[in-house]
VEXMI-100735 format. One record per residue (C-alpha): residue number from 1; residue in one letter; x, y, z. Coordinates in nm, 2 decimals. Example, Ala and Ser with C-alpha at 12.3 -4.5 7.8 and 13.67 -1.06 7.14 Angstrom:
<kolro num="1" residu="A" east="1.23" north="-0.45" up="0.78"/>
<kolro num="2" residu="S" east="1.37" north="-0.11" up="0.71"/>
END
This chain:
<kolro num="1" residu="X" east="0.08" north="1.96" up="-1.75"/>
<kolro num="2" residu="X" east="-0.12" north="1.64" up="-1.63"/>
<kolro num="3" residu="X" east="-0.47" north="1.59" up="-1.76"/>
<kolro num="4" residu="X" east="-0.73" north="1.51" up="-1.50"/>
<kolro num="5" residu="X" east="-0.99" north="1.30" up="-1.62"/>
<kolro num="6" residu="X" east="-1.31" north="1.27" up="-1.50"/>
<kolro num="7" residu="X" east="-1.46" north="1.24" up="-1.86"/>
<kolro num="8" residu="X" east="-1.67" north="1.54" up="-2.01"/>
<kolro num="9" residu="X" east="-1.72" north="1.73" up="-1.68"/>
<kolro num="10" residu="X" east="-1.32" north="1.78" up="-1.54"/>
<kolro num="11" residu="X" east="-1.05" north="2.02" up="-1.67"/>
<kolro num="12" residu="X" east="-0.67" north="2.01" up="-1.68"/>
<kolro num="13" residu="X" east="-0.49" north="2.08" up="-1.35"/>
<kolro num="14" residu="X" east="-0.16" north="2.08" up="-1.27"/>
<kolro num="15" residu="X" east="0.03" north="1.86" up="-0.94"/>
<kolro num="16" residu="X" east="0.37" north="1.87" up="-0.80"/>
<kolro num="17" residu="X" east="0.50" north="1.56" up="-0.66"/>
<kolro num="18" residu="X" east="0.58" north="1.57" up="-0.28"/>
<kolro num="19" residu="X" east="0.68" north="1.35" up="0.00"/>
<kolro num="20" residu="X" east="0.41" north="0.99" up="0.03"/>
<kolro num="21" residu="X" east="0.21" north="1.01" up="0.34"/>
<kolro num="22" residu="X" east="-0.05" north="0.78" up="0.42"/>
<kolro num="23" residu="X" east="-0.42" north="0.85" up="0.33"/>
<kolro num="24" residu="X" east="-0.74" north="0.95" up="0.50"/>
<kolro num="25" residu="X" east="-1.00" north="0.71" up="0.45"/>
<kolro num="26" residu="X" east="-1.35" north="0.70" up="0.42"/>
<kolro num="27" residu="X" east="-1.56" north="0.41" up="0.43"/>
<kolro num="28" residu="X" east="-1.89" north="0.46" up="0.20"/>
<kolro num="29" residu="X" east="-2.10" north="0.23" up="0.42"/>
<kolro num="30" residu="X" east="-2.06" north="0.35" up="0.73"/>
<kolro num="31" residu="X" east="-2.10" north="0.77" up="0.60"/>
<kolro num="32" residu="X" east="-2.39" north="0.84" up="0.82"/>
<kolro num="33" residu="X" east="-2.51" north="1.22" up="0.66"/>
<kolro num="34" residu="X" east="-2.79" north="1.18" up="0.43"/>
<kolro num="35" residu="X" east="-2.77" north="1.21" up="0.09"/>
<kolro num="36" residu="X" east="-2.91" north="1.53" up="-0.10"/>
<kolro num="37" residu="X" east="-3.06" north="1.61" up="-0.48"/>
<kolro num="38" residu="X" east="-2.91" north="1.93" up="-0.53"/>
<kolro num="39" residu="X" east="-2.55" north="1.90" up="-0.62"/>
<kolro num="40" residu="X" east="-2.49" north="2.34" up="-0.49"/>
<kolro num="41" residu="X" east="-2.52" north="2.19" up="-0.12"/>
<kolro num="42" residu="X" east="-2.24" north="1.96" up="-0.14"/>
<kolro num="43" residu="X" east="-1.91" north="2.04" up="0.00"/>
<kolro num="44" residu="X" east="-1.74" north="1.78" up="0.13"/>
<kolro num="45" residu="X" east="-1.67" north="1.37" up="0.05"/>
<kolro num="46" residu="X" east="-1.91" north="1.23" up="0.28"/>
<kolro num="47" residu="X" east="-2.18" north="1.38" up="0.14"/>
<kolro num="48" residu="X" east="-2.07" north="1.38" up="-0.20"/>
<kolro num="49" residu="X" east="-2.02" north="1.03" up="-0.19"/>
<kolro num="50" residu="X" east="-2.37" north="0.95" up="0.04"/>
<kolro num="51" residu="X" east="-2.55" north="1.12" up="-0.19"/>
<kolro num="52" residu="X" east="-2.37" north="1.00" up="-0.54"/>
<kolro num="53" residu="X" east="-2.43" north="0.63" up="-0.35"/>
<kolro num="54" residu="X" east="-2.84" north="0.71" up="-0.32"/>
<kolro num="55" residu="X" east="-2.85" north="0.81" up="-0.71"/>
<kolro num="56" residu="X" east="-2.66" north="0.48" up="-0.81"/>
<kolro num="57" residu="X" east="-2.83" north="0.25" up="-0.58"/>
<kolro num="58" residu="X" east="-3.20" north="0.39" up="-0.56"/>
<kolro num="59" residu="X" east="-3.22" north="0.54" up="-0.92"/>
<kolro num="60" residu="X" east="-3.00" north="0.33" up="-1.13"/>
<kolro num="61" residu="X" east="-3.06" north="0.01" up="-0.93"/>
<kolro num="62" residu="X" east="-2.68" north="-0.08" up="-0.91"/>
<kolro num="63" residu="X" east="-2.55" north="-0.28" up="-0.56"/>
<kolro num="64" residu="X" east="-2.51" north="-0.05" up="-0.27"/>
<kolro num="65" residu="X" east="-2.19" north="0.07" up="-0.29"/>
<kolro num="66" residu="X" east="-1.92" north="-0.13" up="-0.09"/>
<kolro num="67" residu="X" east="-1.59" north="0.06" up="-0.18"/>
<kolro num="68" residu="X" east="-1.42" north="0.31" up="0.07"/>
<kolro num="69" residu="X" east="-1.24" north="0.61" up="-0.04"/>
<kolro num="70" residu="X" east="-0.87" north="0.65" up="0.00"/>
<kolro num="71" residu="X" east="-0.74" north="1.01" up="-0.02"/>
<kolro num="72" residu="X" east="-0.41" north="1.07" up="-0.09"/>
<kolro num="73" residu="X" east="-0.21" north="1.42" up="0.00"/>
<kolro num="74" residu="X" east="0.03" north="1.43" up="-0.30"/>
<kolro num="75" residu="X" east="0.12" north="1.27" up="-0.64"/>
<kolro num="76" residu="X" east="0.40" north="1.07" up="-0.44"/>
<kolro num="77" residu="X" east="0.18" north="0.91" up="-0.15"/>
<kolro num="78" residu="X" east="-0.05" north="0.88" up="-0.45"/>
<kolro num="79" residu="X" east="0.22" north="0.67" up="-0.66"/>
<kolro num="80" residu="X" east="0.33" north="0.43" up="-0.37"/>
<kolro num="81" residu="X" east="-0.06" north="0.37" up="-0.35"/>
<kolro num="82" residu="X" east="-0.03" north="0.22" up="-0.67"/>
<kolro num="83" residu="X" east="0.24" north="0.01" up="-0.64"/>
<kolro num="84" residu="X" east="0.10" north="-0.12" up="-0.31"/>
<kolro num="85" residu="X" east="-0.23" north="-0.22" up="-0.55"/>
<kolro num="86" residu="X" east="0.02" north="-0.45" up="-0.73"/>
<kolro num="87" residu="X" east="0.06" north="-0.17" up="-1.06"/>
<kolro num="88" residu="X" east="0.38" north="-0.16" up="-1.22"/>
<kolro num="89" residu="X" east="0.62" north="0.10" up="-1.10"/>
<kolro num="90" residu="X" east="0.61" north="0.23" up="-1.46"/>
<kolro num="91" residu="X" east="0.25" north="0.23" up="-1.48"/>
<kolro num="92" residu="X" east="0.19" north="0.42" up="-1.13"/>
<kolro num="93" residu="X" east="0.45" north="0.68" up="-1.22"/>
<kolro num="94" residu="X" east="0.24" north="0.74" up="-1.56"/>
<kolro num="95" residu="X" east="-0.10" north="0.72" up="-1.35"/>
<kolro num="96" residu="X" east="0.02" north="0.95" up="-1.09"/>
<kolro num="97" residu="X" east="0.16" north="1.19" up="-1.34"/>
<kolro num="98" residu="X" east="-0.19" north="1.19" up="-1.52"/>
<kolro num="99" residu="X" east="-0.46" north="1.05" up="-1.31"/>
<kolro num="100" residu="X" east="-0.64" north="1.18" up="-1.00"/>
<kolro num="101" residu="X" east="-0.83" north="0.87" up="-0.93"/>
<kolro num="102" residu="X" east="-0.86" north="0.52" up="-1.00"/>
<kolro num="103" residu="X" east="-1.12" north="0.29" up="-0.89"/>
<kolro num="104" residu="X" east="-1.07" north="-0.12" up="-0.83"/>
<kolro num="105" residu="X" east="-1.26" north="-0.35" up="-0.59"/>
<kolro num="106" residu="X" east="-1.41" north="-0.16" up="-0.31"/>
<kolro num="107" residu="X" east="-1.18" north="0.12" up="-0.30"/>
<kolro num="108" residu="X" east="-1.12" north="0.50" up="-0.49"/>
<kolro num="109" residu="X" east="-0.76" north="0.58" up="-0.46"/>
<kolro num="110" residu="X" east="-0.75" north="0.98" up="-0.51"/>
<kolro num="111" residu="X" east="-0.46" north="1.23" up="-0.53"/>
<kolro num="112" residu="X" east="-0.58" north="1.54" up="-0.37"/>
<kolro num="113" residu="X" east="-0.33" north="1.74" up="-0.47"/>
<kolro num="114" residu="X" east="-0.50" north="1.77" up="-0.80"/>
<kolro num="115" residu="X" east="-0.86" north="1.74" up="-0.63"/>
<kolro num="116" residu="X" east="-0.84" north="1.98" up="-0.40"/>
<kolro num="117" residu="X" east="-0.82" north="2.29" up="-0.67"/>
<kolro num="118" residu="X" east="-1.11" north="2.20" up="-0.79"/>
<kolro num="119" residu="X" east="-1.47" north="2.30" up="-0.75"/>
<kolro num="120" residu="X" east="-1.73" north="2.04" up="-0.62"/>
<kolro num="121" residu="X" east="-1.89" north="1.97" up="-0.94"/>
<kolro num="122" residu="X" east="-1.57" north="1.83" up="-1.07"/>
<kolro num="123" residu="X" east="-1.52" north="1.60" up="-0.77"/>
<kolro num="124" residu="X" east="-1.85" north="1.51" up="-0.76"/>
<kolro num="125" residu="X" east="-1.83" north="1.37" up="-1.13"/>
<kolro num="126" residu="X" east="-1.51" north="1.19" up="-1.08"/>
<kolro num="127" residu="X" east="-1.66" north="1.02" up="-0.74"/>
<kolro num="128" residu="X" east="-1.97" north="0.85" up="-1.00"/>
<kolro num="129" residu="X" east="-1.72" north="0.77" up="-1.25"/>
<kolro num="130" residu="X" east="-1.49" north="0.54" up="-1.04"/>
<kolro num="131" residu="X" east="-1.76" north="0.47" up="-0.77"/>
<kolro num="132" residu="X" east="-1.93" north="0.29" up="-1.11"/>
<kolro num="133" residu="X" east="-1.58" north="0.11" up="-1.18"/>
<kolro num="134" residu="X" east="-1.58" north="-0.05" up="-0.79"/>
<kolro num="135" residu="X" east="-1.96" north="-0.19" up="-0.87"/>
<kolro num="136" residu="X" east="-1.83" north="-0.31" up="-1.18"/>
<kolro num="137" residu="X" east="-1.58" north="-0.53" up="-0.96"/>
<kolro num="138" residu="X" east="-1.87" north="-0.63" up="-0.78"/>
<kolro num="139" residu="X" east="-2.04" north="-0.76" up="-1.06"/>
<kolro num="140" residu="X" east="-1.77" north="-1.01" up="-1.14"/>
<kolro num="141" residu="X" east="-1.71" north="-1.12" up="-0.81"/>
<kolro num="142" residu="X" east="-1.40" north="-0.86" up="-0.74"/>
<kolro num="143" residu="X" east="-1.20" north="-0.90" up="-1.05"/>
<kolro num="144" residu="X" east="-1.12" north="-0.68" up="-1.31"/>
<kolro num="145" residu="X" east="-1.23" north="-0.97" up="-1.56"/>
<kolro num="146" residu="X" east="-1.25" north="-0.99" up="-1.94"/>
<kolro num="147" residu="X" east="-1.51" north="-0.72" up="-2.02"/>
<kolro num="148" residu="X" east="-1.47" north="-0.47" up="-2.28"/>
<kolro num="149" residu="X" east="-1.27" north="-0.15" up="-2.17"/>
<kolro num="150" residu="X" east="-1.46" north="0.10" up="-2.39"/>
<kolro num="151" residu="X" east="-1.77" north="-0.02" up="-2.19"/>
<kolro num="152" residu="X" east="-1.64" north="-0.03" up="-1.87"/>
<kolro num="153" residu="X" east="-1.57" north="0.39" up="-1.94"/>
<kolro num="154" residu="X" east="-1.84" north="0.40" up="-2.15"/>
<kolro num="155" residu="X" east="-2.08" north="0.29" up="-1.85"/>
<kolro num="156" residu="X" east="-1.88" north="0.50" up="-1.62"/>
<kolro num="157" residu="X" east="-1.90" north="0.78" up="-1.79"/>
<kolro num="158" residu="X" east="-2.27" north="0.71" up="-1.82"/>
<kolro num="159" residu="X" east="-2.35" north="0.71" up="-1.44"/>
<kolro num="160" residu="X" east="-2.16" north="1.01" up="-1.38"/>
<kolro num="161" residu="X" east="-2.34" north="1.21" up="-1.68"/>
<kolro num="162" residu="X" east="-2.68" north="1.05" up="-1.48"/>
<kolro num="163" residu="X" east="-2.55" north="1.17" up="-1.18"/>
<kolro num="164" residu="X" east="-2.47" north="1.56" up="-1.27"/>
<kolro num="165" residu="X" east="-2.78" north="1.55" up="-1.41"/>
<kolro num="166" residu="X" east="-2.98" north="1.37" up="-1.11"/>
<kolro num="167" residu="X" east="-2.79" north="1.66" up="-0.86"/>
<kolro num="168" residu="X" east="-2.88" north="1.94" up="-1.12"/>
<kolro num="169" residu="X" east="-2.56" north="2.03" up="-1.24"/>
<kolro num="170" residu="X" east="-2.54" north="1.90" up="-1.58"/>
<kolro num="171" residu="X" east="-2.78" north="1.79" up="-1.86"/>
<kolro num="172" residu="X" east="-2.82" north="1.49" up="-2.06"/>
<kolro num="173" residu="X" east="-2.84" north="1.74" up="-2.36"/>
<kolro num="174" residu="X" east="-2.53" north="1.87" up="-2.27"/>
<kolro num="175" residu="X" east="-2.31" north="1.60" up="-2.18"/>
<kolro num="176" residu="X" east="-2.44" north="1.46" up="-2.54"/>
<kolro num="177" residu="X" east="-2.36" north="1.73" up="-2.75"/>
<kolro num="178" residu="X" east="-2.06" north="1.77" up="-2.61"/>
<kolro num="179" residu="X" east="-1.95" north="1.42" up="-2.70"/>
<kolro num="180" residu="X" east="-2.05" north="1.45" up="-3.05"/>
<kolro num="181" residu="X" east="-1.88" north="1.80" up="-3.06"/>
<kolro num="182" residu="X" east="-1.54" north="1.64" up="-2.95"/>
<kolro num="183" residu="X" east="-1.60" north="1.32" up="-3.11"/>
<kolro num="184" residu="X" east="-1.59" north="1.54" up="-3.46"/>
<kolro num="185" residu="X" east="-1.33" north="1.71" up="-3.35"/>
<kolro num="186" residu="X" east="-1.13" north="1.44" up="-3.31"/>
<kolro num="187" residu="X" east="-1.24" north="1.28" up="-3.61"/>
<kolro num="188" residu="X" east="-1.14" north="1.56" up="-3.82"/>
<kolro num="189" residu="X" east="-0.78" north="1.51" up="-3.68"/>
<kolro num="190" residu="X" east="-0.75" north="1.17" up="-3.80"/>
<kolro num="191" residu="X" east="-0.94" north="0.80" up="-3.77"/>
<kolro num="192" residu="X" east="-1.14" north="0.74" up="-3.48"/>
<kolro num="193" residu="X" east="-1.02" north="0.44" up="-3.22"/>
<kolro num="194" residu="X" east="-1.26" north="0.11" up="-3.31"/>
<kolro num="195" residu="X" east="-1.37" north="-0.13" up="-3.06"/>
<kolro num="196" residu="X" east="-1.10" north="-0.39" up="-3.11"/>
<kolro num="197" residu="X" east="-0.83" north="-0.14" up="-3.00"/>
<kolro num="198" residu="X" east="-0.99" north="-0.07" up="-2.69"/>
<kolro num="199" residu="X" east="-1.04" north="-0.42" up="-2.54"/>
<kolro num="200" residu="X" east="-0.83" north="-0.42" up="-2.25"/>
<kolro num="201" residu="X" east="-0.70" north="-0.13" up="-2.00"/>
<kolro num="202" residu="X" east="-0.37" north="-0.16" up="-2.16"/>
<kolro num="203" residu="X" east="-0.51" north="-0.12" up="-2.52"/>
<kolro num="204" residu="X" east="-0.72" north="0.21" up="-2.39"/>
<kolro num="205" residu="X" east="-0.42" north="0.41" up="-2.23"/>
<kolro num="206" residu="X" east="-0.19" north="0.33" up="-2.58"/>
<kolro num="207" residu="X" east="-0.57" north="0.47" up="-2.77"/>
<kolro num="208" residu="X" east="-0.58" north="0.78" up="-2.49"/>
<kolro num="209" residu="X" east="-0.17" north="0.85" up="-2.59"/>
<kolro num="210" residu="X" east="-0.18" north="0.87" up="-2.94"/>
<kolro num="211" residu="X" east="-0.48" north="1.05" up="-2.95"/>
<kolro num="212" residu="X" east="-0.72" north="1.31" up="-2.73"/>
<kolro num="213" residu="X" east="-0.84" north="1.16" up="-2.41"/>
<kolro num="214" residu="X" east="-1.14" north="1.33" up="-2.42"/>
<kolro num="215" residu="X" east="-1.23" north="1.24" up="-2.76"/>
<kolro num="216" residu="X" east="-1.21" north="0.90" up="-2.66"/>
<kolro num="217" residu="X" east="-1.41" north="0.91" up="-2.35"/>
<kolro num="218" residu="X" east="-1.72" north="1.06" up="-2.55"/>
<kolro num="219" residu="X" east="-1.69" north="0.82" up="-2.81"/>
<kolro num="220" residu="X" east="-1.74" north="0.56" up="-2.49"/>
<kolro num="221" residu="X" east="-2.00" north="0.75" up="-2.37"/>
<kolro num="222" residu="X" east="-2.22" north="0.80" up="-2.72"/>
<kolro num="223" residu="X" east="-2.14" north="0.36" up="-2.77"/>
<kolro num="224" residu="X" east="-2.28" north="0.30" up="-2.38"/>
<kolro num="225" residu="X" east="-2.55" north="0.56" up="-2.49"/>
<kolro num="226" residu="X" east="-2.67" north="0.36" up="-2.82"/>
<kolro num="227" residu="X" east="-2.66" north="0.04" up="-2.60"/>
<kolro num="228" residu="X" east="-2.90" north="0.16" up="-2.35"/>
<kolro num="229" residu="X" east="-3.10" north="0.33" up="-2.60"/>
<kolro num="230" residu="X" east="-3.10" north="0.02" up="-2.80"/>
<kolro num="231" residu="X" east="-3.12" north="-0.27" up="-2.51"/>
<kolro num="232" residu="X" east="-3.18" north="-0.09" up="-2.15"/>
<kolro num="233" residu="X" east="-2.95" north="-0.02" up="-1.89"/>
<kolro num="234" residu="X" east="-3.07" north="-0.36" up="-1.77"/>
<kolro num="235" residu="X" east="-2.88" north="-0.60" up="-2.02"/>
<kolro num="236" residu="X" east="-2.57" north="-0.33" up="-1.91"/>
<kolro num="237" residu="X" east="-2.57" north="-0.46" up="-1.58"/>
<kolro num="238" residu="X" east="-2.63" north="-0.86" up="-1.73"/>
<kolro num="239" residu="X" east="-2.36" north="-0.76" up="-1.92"/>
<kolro num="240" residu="X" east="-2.09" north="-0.75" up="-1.64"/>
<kolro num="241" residu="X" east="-2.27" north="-0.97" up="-1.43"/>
<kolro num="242" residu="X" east="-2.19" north="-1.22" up="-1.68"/>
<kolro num="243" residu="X" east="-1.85" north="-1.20" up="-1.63"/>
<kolro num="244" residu="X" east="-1.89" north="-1.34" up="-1.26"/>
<kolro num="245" residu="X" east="-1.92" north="-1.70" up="-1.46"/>
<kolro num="246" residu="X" east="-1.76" north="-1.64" up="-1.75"/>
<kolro num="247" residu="X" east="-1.49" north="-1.46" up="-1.92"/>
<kolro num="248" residu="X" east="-1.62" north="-1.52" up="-2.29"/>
<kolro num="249" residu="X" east="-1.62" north="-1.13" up="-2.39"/>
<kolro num="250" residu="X" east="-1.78" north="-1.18" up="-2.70"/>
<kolro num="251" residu="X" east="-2.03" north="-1.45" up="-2.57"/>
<kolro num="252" residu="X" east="-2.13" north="-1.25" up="-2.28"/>
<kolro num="253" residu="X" east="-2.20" north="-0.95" up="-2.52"/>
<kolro num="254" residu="X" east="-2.39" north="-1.18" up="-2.76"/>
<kolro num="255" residu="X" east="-2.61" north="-1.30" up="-2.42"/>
<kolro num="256" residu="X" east="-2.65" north="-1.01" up="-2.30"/>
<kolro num="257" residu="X" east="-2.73" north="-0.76" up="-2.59"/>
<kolro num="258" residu="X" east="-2.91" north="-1.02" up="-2.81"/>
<kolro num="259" residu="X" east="-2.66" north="-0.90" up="-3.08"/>
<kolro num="260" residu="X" east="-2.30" north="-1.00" up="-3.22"/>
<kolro num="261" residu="X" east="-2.03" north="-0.72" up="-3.09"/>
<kolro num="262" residu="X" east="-1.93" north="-0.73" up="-3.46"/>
<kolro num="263" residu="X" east="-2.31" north="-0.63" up="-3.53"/>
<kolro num="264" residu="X" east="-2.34" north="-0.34" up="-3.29"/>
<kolro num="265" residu="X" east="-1.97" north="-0.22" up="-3.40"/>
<kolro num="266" residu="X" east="-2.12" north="-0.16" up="-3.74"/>
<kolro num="267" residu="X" east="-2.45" north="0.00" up="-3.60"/>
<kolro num="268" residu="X" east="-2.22" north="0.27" up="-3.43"/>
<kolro num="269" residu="X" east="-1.97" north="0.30" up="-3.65"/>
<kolro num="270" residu="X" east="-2.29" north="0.44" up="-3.89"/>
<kolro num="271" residu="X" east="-2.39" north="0.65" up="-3.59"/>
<kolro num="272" residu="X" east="-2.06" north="0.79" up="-3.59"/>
<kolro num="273" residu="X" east="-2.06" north="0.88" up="-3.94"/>
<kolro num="274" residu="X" east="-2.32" north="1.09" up="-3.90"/>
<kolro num="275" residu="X" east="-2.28" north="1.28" up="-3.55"/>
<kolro num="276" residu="X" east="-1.91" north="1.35" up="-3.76"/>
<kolro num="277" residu="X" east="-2.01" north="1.48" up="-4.08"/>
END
């Protein structure tokens, strides 16, 4: 049975490949409903992602969101998607086989065959996530660029936990003990994933197979967490701005956190101690 993932907020559906047709898209910008603060009223994309857009842009101060979304019918349409994007055939048969989204530069690719069983609150969640991943594109001038990949989910996961909570169906009190919950879980199963194997894309989906995906995605969310906490949500954004210029990961850290990544691997490594004990 695929896994889903939209972080702490999505559960496990299941998807049967079918024949690739093309998708329905929906350009963000030109969505002209207006956005709302109570998540119960949203039923549909437009004004899931009109109002997901508002919360990222007006309350968050991230770039007004560029990307368009393109919905898929099936996990085969959804697979030759991917292959268009330039993915390996290998990697979009394991993505379609286990993802229902994936954001890039100014465009969500979804497979609604695994959407479309679920309730809005789930959709809505995976929309912030990747909707975050195309403004992180933006911050780099439309390349996927040398940042860390635990941030990159970390952040995600993040907005979309500010969001839910923004649209009144989740709590940051929630969404944190529940990361700490699965975080111990995890860690009672074996060693937790450190920063340096979870550097690139590549180096996070080996991390997500050996282990539990959503382990992994709170322990991104408690690091992004600590960062803010610790620096603002401000040097966050420096952060991948950074990366417009440069591609020195650990420079760009060290600029924009005022702190070695070595340092602040330590500091949460002590955190993680204790939320596991």
């Amino acid at each position: 049975m695929p896994r889903v993932h939209v972080g702490l907020f999505l559960v496990i559906a299941s998807a049967c490949a079918g024949r690739a047709s093309g998708p329905v898209v929906l350009s963000i910008p030109e969505v002209r409903v207006s956005p709302v603060r109570n998540g119960e009223w949203i039923t549909g994309y437009d004004l899931a992602v009109a109002s997901i857009a508002a919360i990222m842009e007006r309350d968050l101060g991230l770039p007004k969101v560029q990307a368009a979304l393109h919905v898929y019918s099936n996990r085969a349409a959804f697979r030759s998607a991917l292959e268009t994007e330039g993915y390996t055939p290998e990697f979009a048969r394991d993505a379609a086989a286990t993802l229902s989204g994936i954001g890039g530069f100014r465009r969500v690719l979804l497979n609604d065959e695994t959407l479309r069983w679920l309730e809005w609150p789930h959709r809505i969640a995976l929309l912030a996530h990747e909707l975050t991943h195309t403004v992180q594109y933006e911050f780099s001038g439309g390349r996927r660029s040398t940042s860390e990949q635990w941030l990159r989910e970390g952040f995600a996961e993040w907005v979309e936990v500010f969001v839910m909570d923004a649209l009144d169906l989740a709590t940051w009190d929630q969404a944190r003990g529940i990361a700490v919950q699965r975080v111990r879980d995890a860690a009672r199963r074996g060693p937790l994933p450190t920063f340096p194997e979870m550097v690139t894309y590549p180096d996070w989906v080996s991390v997500i197979q050996r282990g539990s995906e959503q382990a992994v995605y709170a322990q991104a969310l408690m690091a992004a967490d600590l960062l803010i906490s610790r620096h603002g949500r401000a040097a966050v954004i420096e952060y991948f701005r950074l990366f417009e210029a440069s591609e020195d990961r650990i420079g760009n850290f060290r600029s924009a956190f005022g702190e070695d990544l070595s340092e602040f691997d330590t500091r949460f490594r002590e955190q993680l101690a204790r939320a596991t004990r």
